[in-house]
C-alpha positions as CSV (number, residue, x, y, z in Angstrom):
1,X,-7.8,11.5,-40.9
2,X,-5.6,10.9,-38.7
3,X,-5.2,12.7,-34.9
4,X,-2.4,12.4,-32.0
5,X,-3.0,10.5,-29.2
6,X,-1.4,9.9,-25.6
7,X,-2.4,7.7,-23.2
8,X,-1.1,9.0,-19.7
9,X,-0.8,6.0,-17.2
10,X,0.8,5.3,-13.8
11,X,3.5,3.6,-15.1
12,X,4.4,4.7,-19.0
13,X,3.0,7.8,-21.4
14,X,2.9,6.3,-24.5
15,X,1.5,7.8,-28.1
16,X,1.3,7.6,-31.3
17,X,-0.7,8.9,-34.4
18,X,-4.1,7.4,-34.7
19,X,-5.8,6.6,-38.3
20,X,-9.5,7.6,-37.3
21,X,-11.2,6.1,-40.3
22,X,-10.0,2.3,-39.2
23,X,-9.7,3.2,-35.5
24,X,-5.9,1.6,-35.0
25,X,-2.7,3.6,-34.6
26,X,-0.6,4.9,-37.8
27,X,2.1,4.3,-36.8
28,X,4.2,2.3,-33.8
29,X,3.6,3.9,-30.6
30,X,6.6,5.5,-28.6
31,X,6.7,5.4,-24.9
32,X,8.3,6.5,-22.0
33,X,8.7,5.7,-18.2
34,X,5.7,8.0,-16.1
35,X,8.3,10.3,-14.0
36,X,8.5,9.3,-10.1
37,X,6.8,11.4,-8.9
38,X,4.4,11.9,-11.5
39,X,4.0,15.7,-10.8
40,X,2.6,17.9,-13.6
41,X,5.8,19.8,-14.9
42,X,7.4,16.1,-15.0
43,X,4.7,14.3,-16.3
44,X,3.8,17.1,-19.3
45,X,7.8,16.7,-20.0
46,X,7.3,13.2,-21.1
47,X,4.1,13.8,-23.3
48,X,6.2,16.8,-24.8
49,X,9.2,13.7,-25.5
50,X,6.6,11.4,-26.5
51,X,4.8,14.0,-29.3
52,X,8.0,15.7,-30.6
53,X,9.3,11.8,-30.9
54,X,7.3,12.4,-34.2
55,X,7.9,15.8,-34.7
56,X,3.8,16.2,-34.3
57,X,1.9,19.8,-35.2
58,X,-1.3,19.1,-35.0
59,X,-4.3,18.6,-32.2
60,X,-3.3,15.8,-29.8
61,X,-6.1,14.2,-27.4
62,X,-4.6,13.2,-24.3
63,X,-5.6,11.0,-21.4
64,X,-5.7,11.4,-18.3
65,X,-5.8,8.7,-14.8
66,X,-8.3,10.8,-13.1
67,X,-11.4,12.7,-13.0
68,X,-11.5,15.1,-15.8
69,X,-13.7,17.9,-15.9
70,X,-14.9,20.2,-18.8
71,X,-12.1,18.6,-21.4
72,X,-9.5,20.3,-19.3
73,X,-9.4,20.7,-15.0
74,X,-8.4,18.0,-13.2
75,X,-10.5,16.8,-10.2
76,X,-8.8,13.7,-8.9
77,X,-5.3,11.8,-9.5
78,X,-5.1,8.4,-7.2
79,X,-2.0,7.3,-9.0
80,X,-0.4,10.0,-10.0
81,X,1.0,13.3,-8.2
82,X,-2.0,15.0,-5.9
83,X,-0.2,18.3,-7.1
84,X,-2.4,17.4,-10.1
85,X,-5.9,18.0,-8.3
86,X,-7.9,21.5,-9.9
87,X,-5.0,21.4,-12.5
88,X,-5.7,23.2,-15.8
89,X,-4.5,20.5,-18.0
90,X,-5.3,21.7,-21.1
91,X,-4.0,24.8,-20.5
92,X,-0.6,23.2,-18.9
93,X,0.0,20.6,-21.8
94,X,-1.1,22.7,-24.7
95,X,1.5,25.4,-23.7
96,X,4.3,22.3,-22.9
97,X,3.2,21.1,-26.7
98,X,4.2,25.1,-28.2
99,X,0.5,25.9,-28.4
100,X,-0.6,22.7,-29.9
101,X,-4.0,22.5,-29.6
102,X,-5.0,19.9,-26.8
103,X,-7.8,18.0,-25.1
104,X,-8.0,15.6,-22.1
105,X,-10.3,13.2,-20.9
106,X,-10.1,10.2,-18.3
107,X,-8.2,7.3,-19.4
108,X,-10.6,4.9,-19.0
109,X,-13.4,6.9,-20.8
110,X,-10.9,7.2,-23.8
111,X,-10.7,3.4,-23.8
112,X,-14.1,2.8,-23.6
113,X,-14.9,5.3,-26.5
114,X,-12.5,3.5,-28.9
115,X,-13.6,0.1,-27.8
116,X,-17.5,1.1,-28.6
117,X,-16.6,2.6,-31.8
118,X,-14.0,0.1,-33.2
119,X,-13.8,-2.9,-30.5
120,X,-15.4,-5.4,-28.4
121,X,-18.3,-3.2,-27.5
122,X,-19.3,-2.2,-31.3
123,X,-22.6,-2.0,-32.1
124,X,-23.6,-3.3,-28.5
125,X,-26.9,-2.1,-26.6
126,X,-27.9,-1.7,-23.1
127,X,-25.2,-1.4,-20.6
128,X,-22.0,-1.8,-21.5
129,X,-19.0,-2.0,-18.7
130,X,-15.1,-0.6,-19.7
131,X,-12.6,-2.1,-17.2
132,X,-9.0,-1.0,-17.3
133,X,-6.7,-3.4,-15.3
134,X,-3.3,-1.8,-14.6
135,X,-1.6,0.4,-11.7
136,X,-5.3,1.2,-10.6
137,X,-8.9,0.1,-11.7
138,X,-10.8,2.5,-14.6
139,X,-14.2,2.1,-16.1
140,X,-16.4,3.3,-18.3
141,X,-20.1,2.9,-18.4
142,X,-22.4,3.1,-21.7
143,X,-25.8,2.8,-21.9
144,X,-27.1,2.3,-25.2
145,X,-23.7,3.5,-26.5
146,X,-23.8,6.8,-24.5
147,X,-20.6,7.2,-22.0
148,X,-21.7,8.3,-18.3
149,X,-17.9,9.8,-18.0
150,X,-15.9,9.5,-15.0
151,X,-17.2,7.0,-13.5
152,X,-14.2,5.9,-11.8
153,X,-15.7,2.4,-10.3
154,X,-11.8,1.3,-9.5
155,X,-12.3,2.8,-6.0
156,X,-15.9,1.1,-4.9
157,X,-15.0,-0.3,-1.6
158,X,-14.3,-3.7,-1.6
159,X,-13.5,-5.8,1.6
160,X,-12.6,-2.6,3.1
161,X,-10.5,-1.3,0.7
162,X,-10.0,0.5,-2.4
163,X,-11.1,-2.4,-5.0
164,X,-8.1,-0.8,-7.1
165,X,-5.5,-1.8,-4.2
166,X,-6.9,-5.4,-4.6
167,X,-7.3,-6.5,-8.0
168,X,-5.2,-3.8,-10.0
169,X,-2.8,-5.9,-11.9
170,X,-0.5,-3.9,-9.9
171,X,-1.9,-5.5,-7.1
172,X,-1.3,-9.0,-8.3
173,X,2.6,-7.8,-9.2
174,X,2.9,-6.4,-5.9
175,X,2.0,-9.1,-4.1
176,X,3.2,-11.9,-6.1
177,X,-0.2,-13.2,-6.7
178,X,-0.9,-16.3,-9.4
179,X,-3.2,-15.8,-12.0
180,X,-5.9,-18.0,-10.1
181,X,-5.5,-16.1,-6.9
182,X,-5.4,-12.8,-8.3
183,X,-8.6,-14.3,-10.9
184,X,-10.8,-14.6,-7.7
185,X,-9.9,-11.1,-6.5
186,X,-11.3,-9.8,-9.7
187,X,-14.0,-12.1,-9.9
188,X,-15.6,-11.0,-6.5
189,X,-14.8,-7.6,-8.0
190,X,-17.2,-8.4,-11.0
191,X,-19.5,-9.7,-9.4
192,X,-19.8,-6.0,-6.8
193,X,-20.0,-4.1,-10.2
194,X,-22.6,-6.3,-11.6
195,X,-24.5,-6.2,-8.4
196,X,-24.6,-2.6,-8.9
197,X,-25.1,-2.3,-12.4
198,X,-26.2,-5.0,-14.2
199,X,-24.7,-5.0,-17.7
200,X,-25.2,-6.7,-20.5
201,X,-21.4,-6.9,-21.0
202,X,-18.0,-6.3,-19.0
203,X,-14.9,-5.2,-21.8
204,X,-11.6,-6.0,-20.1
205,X,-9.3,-3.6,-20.8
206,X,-5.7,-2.2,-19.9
207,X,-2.2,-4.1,-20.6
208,X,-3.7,-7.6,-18.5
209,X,-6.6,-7.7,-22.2
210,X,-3.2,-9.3,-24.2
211,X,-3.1,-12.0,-21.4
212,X,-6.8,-12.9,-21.5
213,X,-6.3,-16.8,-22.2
214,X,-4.2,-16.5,-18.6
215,X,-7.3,-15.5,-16.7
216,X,-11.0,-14.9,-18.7
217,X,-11.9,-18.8,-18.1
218,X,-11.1,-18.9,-14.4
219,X,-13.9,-16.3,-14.0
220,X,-17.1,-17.8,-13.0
221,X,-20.6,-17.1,-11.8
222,X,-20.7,-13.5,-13.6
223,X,-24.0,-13.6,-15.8
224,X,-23.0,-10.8,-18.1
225,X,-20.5,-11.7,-21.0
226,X,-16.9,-10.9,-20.4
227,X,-14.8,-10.3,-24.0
228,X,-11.2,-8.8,-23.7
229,X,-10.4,-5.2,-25.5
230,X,-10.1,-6.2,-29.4
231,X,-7.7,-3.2,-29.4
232,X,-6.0,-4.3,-26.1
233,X,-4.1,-1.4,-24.3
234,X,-3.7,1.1,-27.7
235,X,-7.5,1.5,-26.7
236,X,-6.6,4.9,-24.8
237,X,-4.5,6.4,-27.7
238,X,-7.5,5.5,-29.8
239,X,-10.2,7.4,-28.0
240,X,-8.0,10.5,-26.6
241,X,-7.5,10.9,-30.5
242,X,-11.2,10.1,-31.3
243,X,-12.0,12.6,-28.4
244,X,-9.8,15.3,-30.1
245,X,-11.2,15.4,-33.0
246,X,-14.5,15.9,-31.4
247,X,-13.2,18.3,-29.6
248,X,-12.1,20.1,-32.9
């Protein structure tokens, strides 16, 4: 079967159409820039380009980089437009999409969904950690294969900030970090979350998971298992369709 998915993230919206029985996309995602700024009407314009790109008329499962509530109202939005906040998303993208019917759920939950079903976290027990490195910080948490949804553990204080604002790839862009500075930013990141949550196993997710050999080895003293996303940063299409079809 397959489903539409889009994966809505700071930077790009990108989509494609998602075989569900093998858990990969059908076809070769399309993407476009995330509008600056990333206000609703703009941002529902690009996952409009980004479905019609394949001249889609079926459900579509679409992510979100916030709290979502209830499949469809939008609680926070850190790096996106705060005009998003108590949003009716599924109402507003369904009716951009000509009345295509639509759900939304929190990027990182999305990822973490596909990479439990199909990925790095397959058939893995206990507590099981989703980390999205990107423009912010996402997780999601699994216990014995059950998501705990929005967890949103980017934005756990760290060293008096946002953890995101530190150890976000963004973050190491911004600031022209090296790989081995930026490493130890995460690392003490890692090891906060582990303090707090002991898992069995971190997934490293987001667009950093195709650079893993740059970075995975510098981490030390972290005694759960850290694996990058087997299906790297796709891993949000993947689950917003997996999530649709739920939904449906």
């Amino acid at each position: 079967m397959h489903i539409f998915g889009v994966d809505i993230g700071g930077s790009g919206i990108k989509g494609a159409p998602v075989d569900l029985d093998l858990g990969d996309l059908a076809d070769e995602r399309h993407k476009v820039l995330t509008p600056q700024p990333a206000t609703p009407d703009a941002v529902a314009d690009g996952v409009k380009e980004v479905v019609d790109h394949f001249g889609w008329t079926g459900p579509v499962g679409i992510t979100f980089p916030g709290v979502v509530t209830g499949g469809a109202t939008i609680r926070t939005a850190a790096n996106v437009d705060k005009g998003w906040v108590d949003v009716d998303a599924r109402a507003l993208l369904g009716d951009r999409l000509g009345g295509l019917e639509v759900t939304v759920v929190n990027d990182a939950d999305a990822a973490g969904v596909a990479e439990v079903q199909f990925g790095a976290g397959r058939g893995r027990r206990g507590t099981v950690i989703m980390l999205t490195f990107g423009t912010g910080i996402g997780s999601a948490v699994f216990c014995d294969g059950v998501l705990v949804p929005n967890t949103e553990l980017g934005h756990l204080e760290l060293g008096g900030h946002d953890a995101e604002t530190r150890a976000s790839t963004k973050a190491k862009d911004d600031h022209d970090l090296t790989w081995e500075h930026w490493t130890k930013r995460v690392t003490k990141y890692l090891a906060h979350v582990e303090m707090l949550f002991s898992p069995e196993l971190f997934i490293i997710g987001g667009g950093v998971s195709r650079k893993s050999h740059k970075f995975l080895h510098l981490i030390e003293g972290i005694q759960a298992e850290i694996v990058p996303a087997q299906l790297q940063n796709n891993a949000g299409i993947v689950g917003a369709a997996m999530r649709a079809a739920k939904a449906g």
